[in-house]
C-alpha positions as a Markdown table, in Angstrom:
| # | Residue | x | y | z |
|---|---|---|---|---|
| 1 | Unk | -68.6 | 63.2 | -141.0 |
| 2 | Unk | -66.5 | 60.6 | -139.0 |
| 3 | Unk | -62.9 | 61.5 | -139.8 |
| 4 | Unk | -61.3 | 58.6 | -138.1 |
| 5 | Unk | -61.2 | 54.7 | -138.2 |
| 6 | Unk | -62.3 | 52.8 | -135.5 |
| 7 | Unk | -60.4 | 49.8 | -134.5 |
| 8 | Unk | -61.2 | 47.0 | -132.2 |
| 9 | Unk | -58.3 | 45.4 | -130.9 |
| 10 | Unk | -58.9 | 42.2 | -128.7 |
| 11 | Unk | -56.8 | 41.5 | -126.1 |
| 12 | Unk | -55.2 | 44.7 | -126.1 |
| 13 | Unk | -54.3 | 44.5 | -122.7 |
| 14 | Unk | -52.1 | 41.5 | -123.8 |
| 15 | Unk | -48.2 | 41.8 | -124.9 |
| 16 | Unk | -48.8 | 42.2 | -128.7 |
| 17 | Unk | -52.3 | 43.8 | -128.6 |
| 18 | Unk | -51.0 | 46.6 | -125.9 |
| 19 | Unk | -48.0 | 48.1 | -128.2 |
| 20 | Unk | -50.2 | 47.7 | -131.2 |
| 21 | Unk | -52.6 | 50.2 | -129.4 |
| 22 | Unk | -49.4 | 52.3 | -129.1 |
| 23 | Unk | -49.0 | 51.9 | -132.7 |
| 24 | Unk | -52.5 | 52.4 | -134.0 |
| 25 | Unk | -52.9 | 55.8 | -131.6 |
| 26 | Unk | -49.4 | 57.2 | -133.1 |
| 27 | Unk | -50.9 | 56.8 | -136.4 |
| 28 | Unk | -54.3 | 58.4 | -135.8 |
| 29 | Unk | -56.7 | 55.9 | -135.2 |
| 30 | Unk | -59.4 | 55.8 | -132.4 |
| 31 | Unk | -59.2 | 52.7 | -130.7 |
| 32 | Unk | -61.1 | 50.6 | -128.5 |
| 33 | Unk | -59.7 | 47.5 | -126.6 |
| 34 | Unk | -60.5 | 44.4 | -124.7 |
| 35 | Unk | -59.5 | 42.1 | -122.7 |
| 36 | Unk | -60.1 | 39.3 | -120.0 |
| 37 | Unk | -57.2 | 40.9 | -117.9 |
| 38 | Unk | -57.1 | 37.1 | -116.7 |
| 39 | Unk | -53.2 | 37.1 | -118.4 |
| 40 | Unk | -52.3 | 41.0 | -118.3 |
| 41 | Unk | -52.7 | 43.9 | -115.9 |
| 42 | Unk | -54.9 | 47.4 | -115.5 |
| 43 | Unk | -51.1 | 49.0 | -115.4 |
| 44 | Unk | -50.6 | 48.1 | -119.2 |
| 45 | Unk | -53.6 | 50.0 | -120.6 |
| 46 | Unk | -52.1 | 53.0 | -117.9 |
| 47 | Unk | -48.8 | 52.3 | -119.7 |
| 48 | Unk | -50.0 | 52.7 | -123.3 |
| 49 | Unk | -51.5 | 55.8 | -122.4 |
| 50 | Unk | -48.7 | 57.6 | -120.7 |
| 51 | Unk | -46.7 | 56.9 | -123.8 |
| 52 | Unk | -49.5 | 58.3 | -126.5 |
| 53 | Unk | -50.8 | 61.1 | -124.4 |
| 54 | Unk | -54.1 | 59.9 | -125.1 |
| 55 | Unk | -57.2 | 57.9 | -124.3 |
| 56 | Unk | -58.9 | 55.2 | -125.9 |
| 57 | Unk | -61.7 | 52.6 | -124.8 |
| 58 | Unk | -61.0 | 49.9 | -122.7 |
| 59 | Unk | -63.2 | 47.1 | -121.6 |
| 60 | Unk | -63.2 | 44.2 | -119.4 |
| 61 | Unk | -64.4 | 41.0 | -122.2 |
| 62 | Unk | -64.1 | 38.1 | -123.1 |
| 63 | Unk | -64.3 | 37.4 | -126.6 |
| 64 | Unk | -66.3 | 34.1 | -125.7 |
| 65 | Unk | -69.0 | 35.9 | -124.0 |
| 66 | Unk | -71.2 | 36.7 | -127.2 |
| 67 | Unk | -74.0 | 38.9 | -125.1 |
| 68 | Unk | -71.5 | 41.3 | -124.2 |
| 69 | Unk | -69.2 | 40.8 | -127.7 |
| 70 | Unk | -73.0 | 42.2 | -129.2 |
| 71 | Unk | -73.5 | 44.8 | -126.6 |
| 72 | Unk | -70.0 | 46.2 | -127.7 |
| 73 | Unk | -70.8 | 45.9 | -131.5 |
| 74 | Unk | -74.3 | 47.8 | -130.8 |
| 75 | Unk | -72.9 | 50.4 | -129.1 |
| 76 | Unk | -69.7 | 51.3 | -131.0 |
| 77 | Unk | -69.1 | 51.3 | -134.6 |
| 78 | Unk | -65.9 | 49.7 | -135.8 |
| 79 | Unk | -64.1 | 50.0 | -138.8 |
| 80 | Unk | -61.9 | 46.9 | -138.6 |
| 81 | Unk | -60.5 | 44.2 | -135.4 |
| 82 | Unk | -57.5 | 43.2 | -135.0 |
| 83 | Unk | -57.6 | 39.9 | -133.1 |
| 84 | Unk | -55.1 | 39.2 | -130.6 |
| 85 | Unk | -57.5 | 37.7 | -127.6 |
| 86 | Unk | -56.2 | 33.7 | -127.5 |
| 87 | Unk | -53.4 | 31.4 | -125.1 |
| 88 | Unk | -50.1 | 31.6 | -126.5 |
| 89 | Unk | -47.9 | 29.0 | -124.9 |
| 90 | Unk | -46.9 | 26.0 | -127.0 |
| 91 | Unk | -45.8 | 24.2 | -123.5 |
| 92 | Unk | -49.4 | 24.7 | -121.6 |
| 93 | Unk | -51.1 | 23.7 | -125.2 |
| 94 | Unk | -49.1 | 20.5 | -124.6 |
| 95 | Unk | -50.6 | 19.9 | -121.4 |
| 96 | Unk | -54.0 | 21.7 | -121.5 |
| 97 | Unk | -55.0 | 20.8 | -125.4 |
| 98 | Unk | -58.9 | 21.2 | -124.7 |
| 99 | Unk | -58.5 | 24.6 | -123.0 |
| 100 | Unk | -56.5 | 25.8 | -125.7 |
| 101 | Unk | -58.4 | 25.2 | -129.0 |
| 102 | Unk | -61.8 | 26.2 | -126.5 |
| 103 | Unk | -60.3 | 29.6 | -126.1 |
| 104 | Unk | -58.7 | 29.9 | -129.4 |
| 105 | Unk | -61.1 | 28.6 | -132.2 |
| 106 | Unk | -64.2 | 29.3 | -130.0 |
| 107 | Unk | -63.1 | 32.9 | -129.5 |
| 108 | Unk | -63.0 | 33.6 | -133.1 |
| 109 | Unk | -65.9 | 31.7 | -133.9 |
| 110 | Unk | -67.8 | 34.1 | -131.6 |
| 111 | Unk | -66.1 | 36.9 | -132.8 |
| 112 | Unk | -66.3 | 36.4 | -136.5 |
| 113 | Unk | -70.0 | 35.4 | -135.7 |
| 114 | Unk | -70.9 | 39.1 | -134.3 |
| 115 | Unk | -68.8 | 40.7 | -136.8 |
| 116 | Unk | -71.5 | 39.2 | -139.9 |
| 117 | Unk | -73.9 | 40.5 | -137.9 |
| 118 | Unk | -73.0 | 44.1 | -136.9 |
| 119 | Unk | -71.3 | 44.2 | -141.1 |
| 120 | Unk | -68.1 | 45.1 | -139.8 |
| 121 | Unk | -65.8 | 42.8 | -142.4 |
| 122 | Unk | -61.9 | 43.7 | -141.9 |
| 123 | Unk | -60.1 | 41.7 | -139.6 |
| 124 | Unk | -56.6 | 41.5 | -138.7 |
| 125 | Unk | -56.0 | 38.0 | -137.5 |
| 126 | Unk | -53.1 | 37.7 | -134.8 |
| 127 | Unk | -51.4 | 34.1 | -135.9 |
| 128 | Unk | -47.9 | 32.4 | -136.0 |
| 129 | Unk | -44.8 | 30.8 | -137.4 |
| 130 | Unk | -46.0 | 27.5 | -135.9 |
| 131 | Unk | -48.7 | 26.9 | -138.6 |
| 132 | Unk | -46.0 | 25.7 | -140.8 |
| 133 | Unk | -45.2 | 23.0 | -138.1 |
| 134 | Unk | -41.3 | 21.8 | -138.9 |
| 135 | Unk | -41.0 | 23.2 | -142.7 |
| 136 | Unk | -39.0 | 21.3 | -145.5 |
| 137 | Unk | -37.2 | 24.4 | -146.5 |
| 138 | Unk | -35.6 | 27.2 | -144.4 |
| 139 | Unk | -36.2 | 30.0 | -144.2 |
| 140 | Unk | -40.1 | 29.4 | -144.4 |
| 141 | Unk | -42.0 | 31.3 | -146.8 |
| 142 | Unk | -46.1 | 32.0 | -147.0 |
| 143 | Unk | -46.3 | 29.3 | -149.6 |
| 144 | Unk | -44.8 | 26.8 | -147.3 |
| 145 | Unk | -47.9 | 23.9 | -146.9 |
| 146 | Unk | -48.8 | 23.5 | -143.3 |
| 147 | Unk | -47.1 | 20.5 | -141.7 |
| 148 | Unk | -48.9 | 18.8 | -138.9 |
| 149 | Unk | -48.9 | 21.1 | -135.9 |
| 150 | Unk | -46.0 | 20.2 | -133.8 |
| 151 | Unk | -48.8 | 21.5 | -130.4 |
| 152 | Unk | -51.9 | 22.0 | -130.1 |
| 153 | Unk | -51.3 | 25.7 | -130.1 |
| 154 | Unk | -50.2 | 25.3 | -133.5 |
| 155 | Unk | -52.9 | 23.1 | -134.4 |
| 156 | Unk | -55.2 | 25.9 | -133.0 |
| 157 | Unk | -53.7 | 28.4 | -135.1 |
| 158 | Unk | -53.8 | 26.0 | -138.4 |
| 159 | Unk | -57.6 | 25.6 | -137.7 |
| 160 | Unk | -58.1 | 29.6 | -137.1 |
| 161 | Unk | -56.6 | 30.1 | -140.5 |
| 162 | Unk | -59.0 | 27.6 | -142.7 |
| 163 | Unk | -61.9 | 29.4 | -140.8 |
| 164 | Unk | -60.7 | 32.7 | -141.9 |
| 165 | Unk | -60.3 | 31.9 | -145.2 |
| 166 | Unk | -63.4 | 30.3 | -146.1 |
| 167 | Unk | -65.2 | 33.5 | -144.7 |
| 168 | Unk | -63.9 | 35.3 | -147.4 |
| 169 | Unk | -67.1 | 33.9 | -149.0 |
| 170 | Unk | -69.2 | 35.4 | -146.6 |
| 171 | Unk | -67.4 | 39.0 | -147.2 |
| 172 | Unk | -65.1 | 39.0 | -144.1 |
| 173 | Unk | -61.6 | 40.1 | -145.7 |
| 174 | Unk | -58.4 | 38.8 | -143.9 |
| 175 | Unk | -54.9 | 39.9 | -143.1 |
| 176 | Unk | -53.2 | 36.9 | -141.6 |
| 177 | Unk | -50.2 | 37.9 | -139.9 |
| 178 | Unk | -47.7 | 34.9 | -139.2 |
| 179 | Unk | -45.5 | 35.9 | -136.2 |
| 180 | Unk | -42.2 | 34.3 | -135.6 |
| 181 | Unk | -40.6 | 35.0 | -132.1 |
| 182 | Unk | -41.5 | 38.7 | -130.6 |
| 183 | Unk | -39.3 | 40.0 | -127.9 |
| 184 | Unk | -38.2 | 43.2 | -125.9 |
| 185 | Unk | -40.2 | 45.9 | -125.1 |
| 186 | Unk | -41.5 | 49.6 | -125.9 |
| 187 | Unk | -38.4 | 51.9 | -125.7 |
| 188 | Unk | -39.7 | 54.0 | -123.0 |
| 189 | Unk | -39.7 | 50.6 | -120.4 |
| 190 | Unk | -43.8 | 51.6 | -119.6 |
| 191 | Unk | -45.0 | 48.8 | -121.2 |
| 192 | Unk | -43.8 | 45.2 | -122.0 |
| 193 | Unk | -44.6 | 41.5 | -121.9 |
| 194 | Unk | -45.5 | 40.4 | -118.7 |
| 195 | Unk | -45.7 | 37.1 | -118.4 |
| 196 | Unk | -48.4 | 35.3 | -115.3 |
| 197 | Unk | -45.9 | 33.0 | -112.9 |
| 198 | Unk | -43.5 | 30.7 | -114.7 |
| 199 | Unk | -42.9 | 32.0 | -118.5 |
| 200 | Unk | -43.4 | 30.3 | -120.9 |
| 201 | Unk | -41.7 | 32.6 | -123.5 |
| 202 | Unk | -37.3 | 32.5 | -123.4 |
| 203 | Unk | -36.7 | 36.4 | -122.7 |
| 204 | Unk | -39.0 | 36.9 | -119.7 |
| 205 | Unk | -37.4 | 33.6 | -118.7 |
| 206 | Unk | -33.6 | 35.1 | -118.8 |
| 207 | Unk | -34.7 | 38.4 | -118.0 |
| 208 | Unk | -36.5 | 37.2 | -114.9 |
| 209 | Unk | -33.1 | 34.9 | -114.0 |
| 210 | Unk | -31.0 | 38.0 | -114.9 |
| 211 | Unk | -33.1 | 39.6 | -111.9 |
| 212 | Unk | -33.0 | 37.1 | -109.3 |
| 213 | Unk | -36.3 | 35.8 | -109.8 |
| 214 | Unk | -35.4 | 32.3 | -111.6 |
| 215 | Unk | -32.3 | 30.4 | -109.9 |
| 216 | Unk | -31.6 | 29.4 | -113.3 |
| 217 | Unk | -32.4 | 28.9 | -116.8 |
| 218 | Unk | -32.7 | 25.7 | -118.7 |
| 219 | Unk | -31.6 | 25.4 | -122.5 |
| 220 | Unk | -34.3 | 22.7 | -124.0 |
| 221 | Unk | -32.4 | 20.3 | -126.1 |
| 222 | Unk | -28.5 | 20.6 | -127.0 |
| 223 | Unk | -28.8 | 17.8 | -130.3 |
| 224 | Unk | -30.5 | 19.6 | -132.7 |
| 225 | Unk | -29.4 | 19.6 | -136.0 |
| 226 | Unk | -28.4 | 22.8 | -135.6 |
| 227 | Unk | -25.0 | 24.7 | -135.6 |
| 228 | Unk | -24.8 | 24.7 | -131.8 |
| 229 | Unk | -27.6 | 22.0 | -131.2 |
| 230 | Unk | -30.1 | 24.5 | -129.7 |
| 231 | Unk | -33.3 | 25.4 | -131.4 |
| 232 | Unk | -33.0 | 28.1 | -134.0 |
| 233 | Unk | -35.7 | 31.0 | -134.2 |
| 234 | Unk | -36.3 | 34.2 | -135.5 |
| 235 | Unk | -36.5 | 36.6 | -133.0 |
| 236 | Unk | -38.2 | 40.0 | -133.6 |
| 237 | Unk | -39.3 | 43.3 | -131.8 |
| 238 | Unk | -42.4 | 43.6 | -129.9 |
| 239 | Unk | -43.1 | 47.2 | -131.8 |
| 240 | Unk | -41.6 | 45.8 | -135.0 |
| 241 | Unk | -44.5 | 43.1 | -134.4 |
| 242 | Unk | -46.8 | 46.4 | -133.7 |
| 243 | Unk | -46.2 | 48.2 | -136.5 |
| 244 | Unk | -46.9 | 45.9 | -139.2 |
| 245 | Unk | -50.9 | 45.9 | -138.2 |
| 246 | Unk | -51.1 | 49.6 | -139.0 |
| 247 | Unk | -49.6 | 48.5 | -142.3 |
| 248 | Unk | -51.8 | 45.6 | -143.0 |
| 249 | Unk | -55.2 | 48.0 | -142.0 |
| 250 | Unk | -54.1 | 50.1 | -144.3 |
| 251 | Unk | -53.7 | 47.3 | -147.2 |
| 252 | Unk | -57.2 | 46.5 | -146.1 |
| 253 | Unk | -58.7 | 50.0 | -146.4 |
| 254 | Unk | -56.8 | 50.5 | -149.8 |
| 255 | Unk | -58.5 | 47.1 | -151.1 |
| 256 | Unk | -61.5 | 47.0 | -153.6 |
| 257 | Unk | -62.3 | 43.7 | -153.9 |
| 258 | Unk | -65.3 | 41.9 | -151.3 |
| 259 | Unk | -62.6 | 39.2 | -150.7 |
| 260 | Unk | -59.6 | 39.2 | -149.5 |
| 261 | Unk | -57.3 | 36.6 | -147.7 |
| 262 | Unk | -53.7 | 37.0 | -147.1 |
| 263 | Unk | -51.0 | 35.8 | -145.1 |
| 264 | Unk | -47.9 | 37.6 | -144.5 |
| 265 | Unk | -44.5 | 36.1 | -142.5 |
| 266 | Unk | -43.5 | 38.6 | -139.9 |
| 267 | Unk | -39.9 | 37.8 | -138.7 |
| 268 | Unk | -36.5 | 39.7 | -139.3 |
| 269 | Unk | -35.0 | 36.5 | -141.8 |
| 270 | Unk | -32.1 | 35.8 | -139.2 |
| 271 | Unk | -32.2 | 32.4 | -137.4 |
| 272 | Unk | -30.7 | 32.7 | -134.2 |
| 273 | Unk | -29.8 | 29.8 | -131.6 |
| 274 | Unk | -31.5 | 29.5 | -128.0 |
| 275 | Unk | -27.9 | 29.7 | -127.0 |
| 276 | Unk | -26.7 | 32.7 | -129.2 |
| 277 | Unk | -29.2 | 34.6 | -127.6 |
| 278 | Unk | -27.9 | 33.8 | -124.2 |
| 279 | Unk | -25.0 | 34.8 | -124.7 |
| 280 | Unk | -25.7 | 37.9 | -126.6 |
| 281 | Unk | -28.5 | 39.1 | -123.7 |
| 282 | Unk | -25.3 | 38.8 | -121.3 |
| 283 | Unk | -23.0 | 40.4 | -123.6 |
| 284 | Unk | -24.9 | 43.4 | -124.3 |
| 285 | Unk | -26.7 | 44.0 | -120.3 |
| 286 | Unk | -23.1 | 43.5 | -118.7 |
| 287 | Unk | -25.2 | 40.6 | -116.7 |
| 288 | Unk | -24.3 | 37.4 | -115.9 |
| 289 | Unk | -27.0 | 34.6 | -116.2 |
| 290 | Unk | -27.1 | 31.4 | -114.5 |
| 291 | Unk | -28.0 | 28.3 | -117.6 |
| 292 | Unk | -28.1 | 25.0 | -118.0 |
| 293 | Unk | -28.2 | 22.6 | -120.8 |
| 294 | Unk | -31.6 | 20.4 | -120.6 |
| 295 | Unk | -33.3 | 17.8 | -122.7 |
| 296 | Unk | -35.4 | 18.6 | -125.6 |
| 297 | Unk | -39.3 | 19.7 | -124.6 |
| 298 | Unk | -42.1 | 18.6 | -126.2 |
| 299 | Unk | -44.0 | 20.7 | -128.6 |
| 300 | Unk | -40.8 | 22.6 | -129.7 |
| 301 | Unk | -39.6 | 22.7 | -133.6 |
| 302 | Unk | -36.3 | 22.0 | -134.2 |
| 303 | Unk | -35.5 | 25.4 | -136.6 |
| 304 | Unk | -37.7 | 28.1 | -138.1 |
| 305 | Unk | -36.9 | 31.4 | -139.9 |
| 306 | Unk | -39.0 | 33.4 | -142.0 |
| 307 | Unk | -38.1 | 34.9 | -145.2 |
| 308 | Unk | -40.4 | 38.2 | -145.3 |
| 309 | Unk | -39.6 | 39.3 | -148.6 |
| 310 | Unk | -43.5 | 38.8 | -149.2 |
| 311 | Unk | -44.9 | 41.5 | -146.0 |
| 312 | Unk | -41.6 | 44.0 | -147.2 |
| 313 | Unk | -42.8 | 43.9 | -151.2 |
| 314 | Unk | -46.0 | 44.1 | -150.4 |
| 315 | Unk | -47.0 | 46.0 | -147.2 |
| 316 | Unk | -43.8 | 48.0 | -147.3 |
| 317 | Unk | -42.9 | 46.9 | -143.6 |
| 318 | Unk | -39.6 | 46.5 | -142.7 |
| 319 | Unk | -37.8 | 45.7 | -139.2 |
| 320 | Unk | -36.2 | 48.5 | -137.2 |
| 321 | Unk | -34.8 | 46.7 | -134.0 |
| 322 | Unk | -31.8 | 44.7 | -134.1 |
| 323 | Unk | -31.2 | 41.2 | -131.4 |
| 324 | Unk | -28.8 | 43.6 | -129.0 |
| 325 | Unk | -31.5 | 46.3 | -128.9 |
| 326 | Unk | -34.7 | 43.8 | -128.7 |
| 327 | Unk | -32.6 | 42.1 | -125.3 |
| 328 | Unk | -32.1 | 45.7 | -124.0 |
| 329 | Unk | -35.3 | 46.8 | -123.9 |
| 330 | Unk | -36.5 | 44.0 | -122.3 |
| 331 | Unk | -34.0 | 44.1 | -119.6 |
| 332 | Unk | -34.9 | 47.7 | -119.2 |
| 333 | Unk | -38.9 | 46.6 | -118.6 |
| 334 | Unk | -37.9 | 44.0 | -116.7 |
| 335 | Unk | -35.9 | 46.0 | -114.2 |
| 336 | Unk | -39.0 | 48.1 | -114.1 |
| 337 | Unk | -41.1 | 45.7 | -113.5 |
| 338 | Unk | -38.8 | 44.7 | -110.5 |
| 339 | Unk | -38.0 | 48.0 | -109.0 |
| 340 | Unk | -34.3 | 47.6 | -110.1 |
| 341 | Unk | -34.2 | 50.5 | -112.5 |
C-alpha cells in the first residue's frame, strides 16, 4: 500500500516551485520536480535538499515537450501537480508578448493535455494578483472581475485561468492560487530567488545594488495616486507563498466532489509603497542604497492589495513573515550568493 502522495511540481527549480519542494518534503510528501534550468540553477535543487535532509526526483523538462511530459507520467504515478513552470516578468511580457503566452498557455495546454490522459486530475495552478488588472476596489478580493490585463503576462495568466476552469468539466479539479508580490528567502540563506542578469523583480534589484552589483536603483513612477506617488503592492514571503500549496493539496485531497475550481488571494493585506520598502530594506540591513526617482514603466499597475480573508477562512493559511524579516532574508541570500556573508 502506497503510504505517501506523490506530487509533481513544475518548475521546482524556479523561485516559488524550489521552497514549495521544501514545504511539501517537511510535510511528508514524495516529490518529484522539473524544470528547464533555462532561468534557475543545479545549486537550488542542492539547496532544497540540504535543508530537508532528503531526496526527491529531479528532472531536466520542459513542460512544452509533450514526449518527454508522457514519458514522465508513464513512468511515475502522481497524485496531484502543482504548476509553477512559466515566465514571470511583466517588463519582458511587454517586450516579448509572443514568447510569453507560447511558454505560458502552451505549457499548460500540454500539461493539462497529459494529465487527462495518465487520470491524474488535481492540480495546483501557480497564478497572480495581475489577473485583476487595475481593480475598482482596494484591497482586491477573489470576486473582483478581471480587468483588462495591464501586460501580456497578465493577459497570460487571465487566459490560464478560463482554461482551468472549463476543465472542471472534463474532471480536472483546480486550486488557483493568486499571488501578490513574493519576496525574501528560506531562513537558512541556501535557497532563494535568483534572478538571470538584470531583475526584473524590486528586491533582487535592491539587494543586488545593496551589494555592489547595480550602480543604482530606479523608482518607476513618483505620480501615482498614491500616498507617496510610488506604486503600492503587497509584498509577501517566499515560504509564506510555499506554504499555502501544502494547504490547498490538502483542500483538494479532502474534496468529494468531481469538480472543483477555486481561486484563493495570497498576499498579507498590507499595501506597501515601492519607496516604503526602500527605505525599510536600509533601515533594517544597516545598508545604504543608492536610488533614483524614474518615470512610470509600462505594464505596471498603479495599486494592488489583497484582502485574504477568503484563503485564511477557508484553507486556514495565514502569513508568518513580517516586511523587516522578508528584506532580511533576502539580504542574507543575497550576500550568499555573493560571497559577502
Amino acid at each position: 500500500m502506497k503510504n505517501r502522495k506523490h506530487v509533481l511540481v513544475t518548475g521546482g527549480a524556479g523561485y516559488i516551485g524550489a521552497h514549495t519542494v521544501v514545504e511539501l518534503l517537511n510535510a511528508g510528501y514524495e516529490v518529484t520536480a522539473i524544470d528547464t534550468l533555462e532561468r534557475s540553477e543545479q545549486k537550488i535543487i542542492e539547496g532544497v535538499k540540504t535543508i530537508t535532509g532528503k531526496t526527491f526526483g529531479f528532472h531536466k523538462i520542459d513542460c512544452l515537450n509533450k514526449v518527454a511530459m508522457n514519458q514522465l507520467f508513464s513512468t511515475q504515478q502522481f497524485d496531484s501537480v502543482i504548476h509553477f513552470a512559466a515566465y514571470k516578468s511583466v517588463n519582458e511580457s511587454v517586450e516579448k508578448p509572443l514568447m510569453y503566452y507560447h511558454n505560458n498557455v502552451g505549457s499548460l495546454i500540454t500539461l493539462l493535455e497529459v494529465m487527462k490522459q495518465h487520470k491524474v486530475r488535481d492540480l495546483i495552478f501557480s497564478s497572480s494578483c495581475t489577473v485583476y488588472g487595475q481593480p475598482d476596489r482596494i484591497p482586491v478580493d477573489e470576486s473582483a472581475p478581471f480587468k483588462r490585463a495591464e501586460s501580456p503576462y497578465g493577459a497570460s495568466k487571465q487566459l490560464c485561468e478560463r482554461i482551468l476552469e472549463d476543465m472542471t468539466t472534463e474532471g480536472i479539479r483546480v486550486v488557483s492560487l493568486r499571488y501578490f508580490n513574493p519576496i525574501g528567502a528560506h531562513p537558512t540563506g541556501l535557497i532563494g530567488e535568483l534572478p538571470i542578469g538584470v531583475p526584473n523583480n524590486l528586491v533582487p534589484y535592491v539587494t543586488q545594488t545593496a551589494a555592489g552589483v547595480r550602480a543604482q536603483l530606479t523608482v518607476f513612477g513618483s505620480d501615482y495616486n498614491t500616498p507617496d506617488g510610488s506604486c503600492l503592492r503587497d509584498f509577501i514571503h517566499v515560504c509564506d507563498v510555499a506554504s499555502a500549496h501544502v494547504n490547498a493539496i490538502q483542500f483538494l485531497e479532502e474534496q468529494a466532489s468531481a469538480s472543483v475550481f477555486k481561486t484563493y488571494n495570497l498576499g498579507t493585506g498590507i499595501g506597501v509603497s515601492v519607496l516604503e520598502l526602500v527605505k525599510k530594506f536600509i533601515a533594517v540591513t544597516g545598508v545604504p542604497l543608492n536610488y533614483k526617482i524614474g518615470a512610470r514603466r509600462p505594464g505596471d499597475v498603479e495599486k494592488v492589495y489583497a484582502n485574504p480573508e477568503k484563503i485564511v477562512k477557508e484553507l486556514g493559511w495565514r502569513y508568518q513573515y513580517d516586511l523587516g524579516q522578508s528584506l532580511q532574508h533576502a539580504w542574507q541570500w543575497e550576500k550568499k550568493v555573493r560571497g559577502l556573508a
